[in-house]
C-alpha positions, -999 to 999 in steps of 0.1 A, spaced: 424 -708 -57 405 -733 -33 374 -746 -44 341 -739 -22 343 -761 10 379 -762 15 407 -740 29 439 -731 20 467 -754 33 479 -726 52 446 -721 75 448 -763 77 479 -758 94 469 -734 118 439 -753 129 416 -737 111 418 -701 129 424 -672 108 451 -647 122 443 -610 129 477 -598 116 482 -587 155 501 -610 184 487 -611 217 494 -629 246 463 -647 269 469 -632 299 460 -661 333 436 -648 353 443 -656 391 421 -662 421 420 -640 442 411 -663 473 442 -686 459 467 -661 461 455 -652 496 457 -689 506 419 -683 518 403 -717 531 369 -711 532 345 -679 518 331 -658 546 298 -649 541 295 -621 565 326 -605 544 304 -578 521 328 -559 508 348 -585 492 312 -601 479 298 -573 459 330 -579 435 315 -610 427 277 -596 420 267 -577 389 248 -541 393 215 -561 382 225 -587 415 235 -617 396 261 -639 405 290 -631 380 302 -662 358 341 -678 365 351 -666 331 343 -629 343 360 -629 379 386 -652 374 379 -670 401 386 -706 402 359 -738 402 365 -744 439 364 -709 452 339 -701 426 313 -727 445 322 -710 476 310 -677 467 281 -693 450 270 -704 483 282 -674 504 263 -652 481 228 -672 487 238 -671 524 246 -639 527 213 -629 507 192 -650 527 198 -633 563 196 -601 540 231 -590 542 228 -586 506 197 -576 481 188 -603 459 177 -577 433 192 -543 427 168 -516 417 
């Protein structure tokens, strides 16, 4: 039995990370502008915006739309744009 403070050689071997009995696989997420081979954002494109803003009218994170860092930027600033000539609300009620 392993004294308080250290692991079983089994958990050292796996890094430390328990296992949850089950396999799963992490499934990629892919950009959607990447696999449209889009250049550049359009602000003035709504639709495709309001997938990238929460119901509360923040900006959802990279992790959450998959998007990628370059793209991700892009929509950043398309967002702020496209709020600013109030296209977009910058606060949902």
């Amino acid at each position: 039995m392993a004294q308080r403070g250290e692991r079983k050689r089994s958990e050292q071997q796996r890094g430390g990370r328990r296992s949850s009995g089950g396999s799963f696989q992490i499934r990629r997420r892919n950009c959607r502008f990447c696999r449209a081979k889009v250049a550049e954002v359009d602000y003035k494109d709504i639709s495709q915006l309001r997938h990238y803003i929460s119901e509360r009218g923040k900006i959802r994170s990279r992790r959450t739309t998959g998007a990628c860092r370059r793209h991700q930027s892009q929509v950043a600033v398309a967002v702020k744009r496209a709020r600013e000539i109030a296209l977009l609300p910058y606060v949902s009620n």
